[in-house]
DOGUMAR-455299 format. One record per residue: residue in three letters; x, y, z of N, C-alpha, C, O in turn; chain. Coordinates in steps of 0.001 Angstrom, whole numbers. Example, Ala and Ser with C-alpha at 12.3 -4.5 7.8 and 13.67 -1.06 7.14 Angstrom:
[atom ALA; [13190; -5690; 7800]; [12300; -4500; 7800]; [13200; -3300; 7800]; [14236; -3319; 8465]; A]
[atom SER; [12850; -2250; 7080]; [13670; -1060; 7140]; [12900; 30; 7870]; [13409; 1138; 8039]; A]
// end
This chain:
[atom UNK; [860; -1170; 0]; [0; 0; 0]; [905; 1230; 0]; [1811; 1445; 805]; A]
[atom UNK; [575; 1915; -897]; [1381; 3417; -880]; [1327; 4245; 281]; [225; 4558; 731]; A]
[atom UNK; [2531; 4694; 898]; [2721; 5321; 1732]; [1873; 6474; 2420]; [1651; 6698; 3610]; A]
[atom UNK; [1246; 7511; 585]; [480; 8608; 1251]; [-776; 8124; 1479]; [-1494; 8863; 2153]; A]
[atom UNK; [-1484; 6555; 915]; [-2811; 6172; 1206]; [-2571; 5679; 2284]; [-3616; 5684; 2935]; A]
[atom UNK; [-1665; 5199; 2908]; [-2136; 5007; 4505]; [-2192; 6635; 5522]; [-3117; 6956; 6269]; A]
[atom UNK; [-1309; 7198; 5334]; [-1176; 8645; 5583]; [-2332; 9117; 6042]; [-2743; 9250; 7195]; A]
[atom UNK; [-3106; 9501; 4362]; [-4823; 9689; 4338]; [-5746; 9142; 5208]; [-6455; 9903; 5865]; A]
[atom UNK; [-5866; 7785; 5333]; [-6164; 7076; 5914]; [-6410; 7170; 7085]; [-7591; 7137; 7429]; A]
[atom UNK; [-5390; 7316; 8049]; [-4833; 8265; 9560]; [-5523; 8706; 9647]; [-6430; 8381; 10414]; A]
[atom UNK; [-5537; 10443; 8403]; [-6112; 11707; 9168]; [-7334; 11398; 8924]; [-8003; 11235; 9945]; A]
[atom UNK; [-7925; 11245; 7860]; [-9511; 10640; 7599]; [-9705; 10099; 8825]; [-10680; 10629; 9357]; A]
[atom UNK; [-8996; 8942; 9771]; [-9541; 8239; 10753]; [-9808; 9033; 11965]; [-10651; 8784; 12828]; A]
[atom UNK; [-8975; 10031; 11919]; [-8831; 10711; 13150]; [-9718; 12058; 12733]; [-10157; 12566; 13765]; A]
[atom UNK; [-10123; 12803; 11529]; [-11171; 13499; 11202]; [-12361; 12980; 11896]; [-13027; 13635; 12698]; A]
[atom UNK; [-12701; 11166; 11366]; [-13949; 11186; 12217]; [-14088; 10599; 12850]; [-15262; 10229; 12861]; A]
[atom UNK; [-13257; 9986; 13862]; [-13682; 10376; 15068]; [-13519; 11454; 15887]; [-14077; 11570; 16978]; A]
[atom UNK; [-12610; 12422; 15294]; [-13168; 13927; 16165]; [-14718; 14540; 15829]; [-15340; 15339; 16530]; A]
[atom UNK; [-15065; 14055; 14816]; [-16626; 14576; 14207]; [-17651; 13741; 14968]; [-18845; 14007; 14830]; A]
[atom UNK; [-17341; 12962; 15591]; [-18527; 11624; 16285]; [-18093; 11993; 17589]; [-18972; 12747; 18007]; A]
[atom UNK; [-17119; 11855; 18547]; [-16744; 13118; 19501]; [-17222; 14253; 20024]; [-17441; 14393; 21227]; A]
[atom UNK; [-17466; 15383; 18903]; [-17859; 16402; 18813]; [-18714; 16522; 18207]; [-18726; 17565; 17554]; A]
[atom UNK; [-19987; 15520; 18034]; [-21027; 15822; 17618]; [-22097; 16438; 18834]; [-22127; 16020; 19991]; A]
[atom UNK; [-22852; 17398; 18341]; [-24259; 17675; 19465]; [-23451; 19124; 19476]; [-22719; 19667; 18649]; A]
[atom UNK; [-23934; 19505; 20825]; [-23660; 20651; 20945]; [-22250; 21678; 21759]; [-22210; 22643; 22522]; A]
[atom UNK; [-21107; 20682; 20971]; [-19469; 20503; 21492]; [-19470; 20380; 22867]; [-18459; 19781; 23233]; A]
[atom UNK; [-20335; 20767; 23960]; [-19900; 20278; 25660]; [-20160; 19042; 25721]; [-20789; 18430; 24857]; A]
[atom UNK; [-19709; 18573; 26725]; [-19488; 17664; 27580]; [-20515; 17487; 28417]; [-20726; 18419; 29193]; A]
[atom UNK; [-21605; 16023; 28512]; [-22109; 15619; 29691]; [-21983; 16040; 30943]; [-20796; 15931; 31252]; A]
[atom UNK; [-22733; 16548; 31985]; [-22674; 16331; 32762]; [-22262; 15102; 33395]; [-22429; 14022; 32828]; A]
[atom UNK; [-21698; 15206; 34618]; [-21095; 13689; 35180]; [-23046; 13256; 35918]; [-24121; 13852; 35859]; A]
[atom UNK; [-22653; 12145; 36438]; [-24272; 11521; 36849]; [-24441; 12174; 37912]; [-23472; 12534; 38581]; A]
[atom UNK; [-25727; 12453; 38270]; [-26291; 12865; 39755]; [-25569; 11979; 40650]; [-25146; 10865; 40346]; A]
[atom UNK; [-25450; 12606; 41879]; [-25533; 12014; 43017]; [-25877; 11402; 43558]; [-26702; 12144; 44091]; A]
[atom UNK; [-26125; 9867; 44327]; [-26961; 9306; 44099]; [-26528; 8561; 45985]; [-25447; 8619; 46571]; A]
[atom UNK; [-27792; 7963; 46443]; [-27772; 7293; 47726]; [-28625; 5728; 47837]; [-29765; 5550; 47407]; A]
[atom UNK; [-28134; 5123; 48227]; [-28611; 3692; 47891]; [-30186; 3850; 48502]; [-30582; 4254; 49595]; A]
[atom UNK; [-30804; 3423; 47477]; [-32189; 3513; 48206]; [-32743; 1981; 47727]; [-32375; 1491; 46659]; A]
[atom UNK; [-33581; 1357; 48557]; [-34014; -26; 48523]; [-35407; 207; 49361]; [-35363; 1072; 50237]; A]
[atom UNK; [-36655; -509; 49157]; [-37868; -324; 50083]; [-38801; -1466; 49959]; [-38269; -2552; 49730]; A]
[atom UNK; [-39924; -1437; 50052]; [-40759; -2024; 49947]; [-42029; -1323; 49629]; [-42352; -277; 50191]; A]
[atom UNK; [-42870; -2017; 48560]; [-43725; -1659; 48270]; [-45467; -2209; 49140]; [-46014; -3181; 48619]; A]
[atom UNK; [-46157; -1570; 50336]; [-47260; -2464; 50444]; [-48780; -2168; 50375]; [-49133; -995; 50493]; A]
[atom UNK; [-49682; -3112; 50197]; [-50764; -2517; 50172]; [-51658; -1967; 51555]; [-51244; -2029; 52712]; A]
[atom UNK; [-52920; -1446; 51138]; [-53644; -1014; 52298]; [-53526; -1882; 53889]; [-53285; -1534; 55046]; A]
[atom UNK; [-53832; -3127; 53221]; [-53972; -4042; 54571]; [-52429; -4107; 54723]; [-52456; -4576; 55861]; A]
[atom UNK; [-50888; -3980; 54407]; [-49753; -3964; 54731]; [-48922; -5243; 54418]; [-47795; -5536; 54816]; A]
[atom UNK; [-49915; -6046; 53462]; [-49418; -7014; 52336]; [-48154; -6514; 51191]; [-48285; -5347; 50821]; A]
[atom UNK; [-47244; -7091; 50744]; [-46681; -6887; 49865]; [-47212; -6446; 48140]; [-47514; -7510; 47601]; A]
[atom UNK; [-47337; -5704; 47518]; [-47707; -5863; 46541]; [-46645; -6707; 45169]; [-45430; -6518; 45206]; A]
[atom UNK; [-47076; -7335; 44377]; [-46714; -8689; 43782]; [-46144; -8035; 42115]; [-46919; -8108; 41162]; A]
[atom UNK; [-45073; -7568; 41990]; [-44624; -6922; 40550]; [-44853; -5584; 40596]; [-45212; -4936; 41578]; A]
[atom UNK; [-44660; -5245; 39636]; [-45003; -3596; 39070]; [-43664; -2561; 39089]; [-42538; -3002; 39319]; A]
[atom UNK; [-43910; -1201; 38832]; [-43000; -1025; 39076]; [-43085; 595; 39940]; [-44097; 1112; 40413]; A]
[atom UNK; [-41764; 1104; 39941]; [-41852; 2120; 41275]; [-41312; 3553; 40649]; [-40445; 3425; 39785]; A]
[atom UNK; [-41710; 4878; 40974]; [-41436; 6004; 39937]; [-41226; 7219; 41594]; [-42166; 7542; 42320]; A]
[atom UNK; [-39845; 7627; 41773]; [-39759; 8493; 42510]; [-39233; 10022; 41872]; [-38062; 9985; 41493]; A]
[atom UNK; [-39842; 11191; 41721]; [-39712; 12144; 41071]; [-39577; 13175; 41915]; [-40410; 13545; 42743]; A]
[atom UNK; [-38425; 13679; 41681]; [-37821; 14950; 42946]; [-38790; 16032; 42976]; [-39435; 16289; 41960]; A]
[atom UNK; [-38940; 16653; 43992]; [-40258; 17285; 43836]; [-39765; 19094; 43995]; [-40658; 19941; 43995]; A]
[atom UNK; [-38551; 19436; 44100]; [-38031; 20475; 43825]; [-37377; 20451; 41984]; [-37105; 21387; 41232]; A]
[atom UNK; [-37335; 19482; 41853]; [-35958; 19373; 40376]; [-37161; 17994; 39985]; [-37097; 17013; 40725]; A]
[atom UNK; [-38017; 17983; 39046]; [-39096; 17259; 38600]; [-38606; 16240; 37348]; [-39162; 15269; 36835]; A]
[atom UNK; [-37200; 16959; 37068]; [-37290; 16600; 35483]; [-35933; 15054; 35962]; [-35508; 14198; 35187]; A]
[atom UNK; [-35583; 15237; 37535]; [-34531; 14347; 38000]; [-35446; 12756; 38660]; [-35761; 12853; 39846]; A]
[atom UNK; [-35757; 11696; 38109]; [-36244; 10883; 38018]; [-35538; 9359; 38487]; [-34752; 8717; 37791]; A]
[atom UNK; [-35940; 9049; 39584]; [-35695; 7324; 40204]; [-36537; 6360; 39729]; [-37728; 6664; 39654]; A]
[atom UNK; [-36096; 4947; 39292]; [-37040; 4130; 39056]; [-36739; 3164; 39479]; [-35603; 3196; 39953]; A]
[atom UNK; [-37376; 1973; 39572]; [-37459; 908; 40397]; [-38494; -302; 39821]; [-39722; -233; 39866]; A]
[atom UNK; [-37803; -1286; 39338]; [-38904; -2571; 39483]; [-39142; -3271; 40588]; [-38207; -3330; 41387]; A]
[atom UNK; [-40575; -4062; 40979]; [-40843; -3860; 41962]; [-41077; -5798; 41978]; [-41781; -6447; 41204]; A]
[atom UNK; [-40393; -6216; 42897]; [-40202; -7636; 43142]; [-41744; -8054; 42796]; [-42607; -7511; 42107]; A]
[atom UNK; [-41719; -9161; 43510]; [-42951; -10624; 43435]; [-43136; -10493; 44833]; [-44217; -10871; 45285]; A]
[atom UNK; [-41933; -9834; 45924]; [-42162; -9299; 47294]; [-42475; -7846; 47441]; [-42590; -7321; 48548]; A]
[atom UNK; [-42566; -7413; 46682]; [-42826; -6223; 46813]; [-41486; -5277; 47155]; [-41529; -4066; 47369]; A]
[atom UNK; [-40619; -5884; 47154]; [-39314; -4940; 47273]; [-38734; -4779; 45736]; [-38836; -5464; 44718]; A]
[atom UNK; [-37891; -3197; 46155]; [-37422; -2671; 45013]; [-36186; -2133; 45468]; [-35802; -2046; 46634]; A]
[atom UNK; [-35536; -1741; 44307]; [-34019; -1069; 44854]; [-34092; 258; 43406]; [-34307; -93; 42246]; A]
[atom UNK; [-33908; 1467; 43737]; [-33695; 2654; 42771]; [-32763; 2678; 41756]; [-31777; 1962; 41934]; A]
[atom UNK; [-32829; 3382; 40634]; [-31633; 3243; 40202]; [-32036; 5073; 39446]; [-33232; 5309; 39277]; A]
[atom UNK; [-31362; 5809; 39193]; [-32033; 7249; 38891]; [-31228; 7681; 36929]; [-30090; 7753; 36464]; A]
[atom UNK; [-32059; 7783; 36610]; [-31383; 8416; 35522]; [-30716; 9528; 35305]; [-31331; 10580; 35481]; A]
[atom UNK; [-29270; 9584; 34861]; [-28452; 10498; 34564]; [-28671; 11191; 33302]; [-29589; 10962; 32515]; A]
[atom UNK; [-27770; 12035; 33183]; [-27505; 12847; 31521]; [-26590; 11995; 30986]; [-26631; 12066; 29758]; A]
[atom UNK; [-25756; 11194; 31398]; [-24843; 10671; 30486]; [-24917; 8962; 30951]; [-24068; 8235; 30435]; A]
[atom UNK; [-25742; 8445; 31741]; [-26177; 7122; 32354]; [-27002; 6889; 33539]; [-27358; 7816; 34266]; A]
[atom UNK; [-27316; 5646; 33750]; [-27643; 5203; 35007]; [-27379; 5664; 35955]; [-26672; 6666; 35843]; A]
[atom UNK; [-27682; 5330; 37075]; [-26809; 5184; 37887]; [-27573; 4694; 39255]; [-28678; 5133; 39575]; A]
[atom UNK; [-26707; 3550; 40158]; [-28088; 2909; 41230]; [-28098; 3835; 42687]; [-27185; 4043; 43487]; A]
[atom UNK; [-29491; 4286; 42677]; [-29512; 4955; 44159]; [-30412; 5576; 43650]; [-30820; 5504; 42491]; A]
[atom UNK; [-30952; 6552; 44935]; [-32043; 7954; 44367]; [-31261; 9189; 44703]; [-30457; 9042; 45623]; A]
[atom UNK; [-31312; 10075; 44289]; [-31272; 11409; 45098]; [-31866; 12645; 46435]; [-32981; 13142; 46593]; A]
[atom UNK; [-30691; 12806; 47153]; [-31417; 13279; 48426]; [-32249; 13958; 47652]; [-32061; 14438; 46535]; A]
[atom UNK; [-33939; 13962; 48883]; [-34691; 15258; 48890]; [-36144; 14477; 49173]; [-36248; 13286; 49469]; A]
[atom UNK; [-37127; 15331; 49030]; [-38673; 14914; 49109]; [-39013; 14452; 47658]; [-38527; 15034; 46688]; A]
[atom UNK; [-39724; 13560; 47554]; [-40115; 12864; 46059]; [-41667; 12633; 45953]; [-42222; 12419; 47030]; A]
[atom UNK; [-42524; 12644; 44729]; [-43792; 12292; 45161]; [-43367; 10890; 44063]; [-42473; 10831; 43219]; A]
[atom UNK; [-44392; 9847; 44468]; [-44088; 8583; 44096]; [-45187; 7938; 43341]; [-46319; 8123; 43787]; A]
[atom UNK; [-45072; 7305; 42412]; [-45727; 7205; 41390]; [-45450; 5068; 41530]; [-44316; 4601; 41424]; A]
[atom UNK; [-46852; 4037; 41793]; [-46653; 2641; 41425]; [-47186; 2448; 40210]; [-48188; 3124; 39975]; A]
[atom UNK; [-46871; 1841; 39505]; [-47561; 1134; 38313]; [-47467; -263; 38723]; [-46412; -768; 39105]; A]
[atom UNK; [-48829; -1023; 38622]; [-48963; -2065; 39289]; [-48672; -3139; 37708]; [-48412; -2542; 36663]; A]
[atom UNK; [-48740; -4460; 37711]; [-48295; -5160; 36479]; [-49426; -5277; 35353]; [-50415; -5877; 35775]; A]
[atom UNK; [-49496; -4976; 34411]; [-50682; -5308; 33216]; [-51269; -6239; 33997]; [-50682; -6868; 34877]; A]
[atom UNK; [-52628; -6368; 33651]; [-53798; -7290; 34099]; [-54120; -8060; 32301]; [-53888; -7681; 31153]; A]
[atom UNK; [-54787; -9336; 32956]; [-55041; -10275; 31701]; [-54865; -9574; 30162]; [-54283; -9950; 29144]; A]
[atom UNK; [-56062; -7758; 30677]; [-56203; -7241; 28921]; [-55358; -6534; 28309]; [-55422; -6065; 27173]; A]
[atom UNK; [-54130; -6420; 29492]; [-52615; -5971; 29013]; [-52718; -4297; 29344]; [-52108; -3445; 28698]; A]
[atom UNK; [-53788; -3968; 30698]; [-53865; -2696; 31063]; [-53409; -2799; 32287]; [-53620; -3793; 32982]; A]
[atom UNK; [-52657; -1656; 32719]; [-52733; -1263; 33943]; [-52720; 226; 34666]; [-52862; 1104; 33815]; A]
[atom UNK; [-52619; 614; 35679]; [-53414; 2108; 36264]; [-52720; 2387; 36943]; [-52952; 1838; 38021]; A]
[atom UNK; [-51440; 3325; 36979]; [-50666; 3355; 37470]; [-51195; 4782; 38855]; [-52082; 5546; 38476]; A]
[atom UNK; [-50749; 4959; 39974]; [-51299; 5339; 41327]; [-50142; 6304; 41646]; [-48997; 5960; 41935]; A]
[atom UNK; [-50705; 7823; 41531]; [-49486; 8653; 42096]; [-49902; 9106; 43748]; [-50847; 9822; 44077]; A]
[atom UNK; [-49007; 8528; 44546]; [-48985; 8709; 46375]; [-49383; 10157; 46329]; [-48753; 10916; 45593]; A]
[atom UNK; [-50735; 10753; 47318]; [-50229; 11799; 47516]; [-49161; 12229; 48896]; [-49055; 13378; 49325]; A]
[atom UNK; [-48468; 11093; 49418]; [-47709; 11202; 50778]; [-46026; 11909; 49846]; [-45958; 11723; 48631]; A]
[atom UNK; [-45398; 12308; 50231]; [-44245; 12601; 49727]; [-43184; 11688; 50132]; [-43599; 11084; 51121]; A]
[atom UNK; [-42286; 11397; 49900]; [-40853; 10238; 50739]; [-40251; 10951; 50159]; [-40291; 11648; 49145]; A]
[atom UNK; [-39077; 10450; 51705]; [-37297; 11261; 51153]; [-36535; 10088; 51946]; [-36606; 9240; 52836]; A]
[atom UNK; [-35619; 10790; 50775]; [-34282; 9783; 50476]; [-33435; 11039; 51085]; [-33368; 12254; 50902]; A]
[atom UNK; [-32788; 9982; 51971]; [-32027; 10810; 52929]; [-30224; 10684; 52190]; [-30169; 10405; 50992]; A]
[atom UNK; [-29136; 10857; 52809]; [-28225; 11112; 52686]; [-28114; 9688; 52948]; [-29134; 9207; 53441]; A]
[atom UNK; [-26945; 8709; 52709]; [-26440; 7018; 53238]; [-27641; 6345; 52789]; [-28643; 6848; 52282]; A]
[atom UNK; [-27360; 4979; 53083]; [-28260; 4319; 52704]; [-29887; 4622; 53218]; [-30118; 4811; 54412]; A]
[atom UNK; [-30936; 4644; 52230]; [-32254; 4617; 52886]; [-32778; 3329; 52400]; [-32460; 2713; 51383]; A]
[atom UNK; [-33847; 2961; 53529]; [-34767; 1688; 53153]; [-36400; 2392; 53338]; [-36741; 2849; 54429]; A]
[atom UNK; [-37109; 2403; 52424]; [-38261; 3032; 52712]; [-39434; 2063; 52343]; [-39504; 1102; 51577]; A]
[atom UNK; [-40326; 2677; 53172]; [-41614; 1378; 53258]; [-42444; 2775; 52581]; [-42530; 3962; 52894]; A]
[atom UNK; [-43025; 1848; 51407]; [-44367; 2761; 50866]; [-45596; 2200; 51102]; [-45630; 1056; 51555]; A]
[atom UNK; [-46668; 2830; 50865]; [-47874; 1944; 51430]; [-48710; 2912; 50581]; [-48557; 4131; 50500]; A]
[atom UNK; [-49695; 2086; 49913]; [-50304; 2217; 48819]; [-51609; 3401; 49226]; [-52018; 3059; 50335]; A]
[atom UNK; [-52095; 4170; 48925]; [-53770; 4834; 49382]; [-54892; 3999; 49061]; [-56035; 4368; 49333]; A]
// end
């Protein structure tokens, strides 16, 4: 192979991936929220476990910063919160209003239930018990 076609080659390679790099709007991601191990349980009125579904904690100062959670066959769940640039497992300190979606029923519907109680995720690990209205 001729010397200047590998050459080309190079800068072409290194053109794009500076163009795939620097695509969007040239900054840089934010790094991920902050995050605190959060794990709970989900139960119903009578203080039964509820059986699947899943779990929606939404910061209630910063709305658009979002925890989610699938929700065992025991009714326990563990958070994991979405970042700008990933995952990441835990929730974020603060007051949250909380949102269950219980599992599709036979006709493949289900009705998902926003708490009007608020929960917070404290600083270190939290374990929080929710309980359904």
């Amino acid at each position: 192979m001729p010397r200047h076609y590998t050459a080309l080659t190079g800068i072409g390679s290194l053109l794009l991936s500076g163009l795939l790099l620097g695509c969007g709007s040239g900054q840089r991601l934010p790094p991920p929220p902050t995050t605190h191990k959060t794990e709970g349980v989900v139960l119903k009125k009578d203080g039964k476990p509820v059986s699947g579904g899943s779990i929606e904690f939404r910061h209630a100062t910063n709305p658009e910063l979002v925890s989610l959670g699938d929700v065992g066959e025991d009714g326990r769940f563990t958070l994991r919160t979405m970042g700008s640039s990933r995952d990441v497992s835990g929730g974020q300190e603060g007051e949250h209003t909380v949102t269950y979606t219980p599992p599709l029923n036979a006709k493949g519907e289900t009705n998902s239930m926003m708490l009007s109680k608020k929960y917070v995720i404290k600083s270190g690990d939290n374990n929080i018990t929710v309980t359904l209205e």
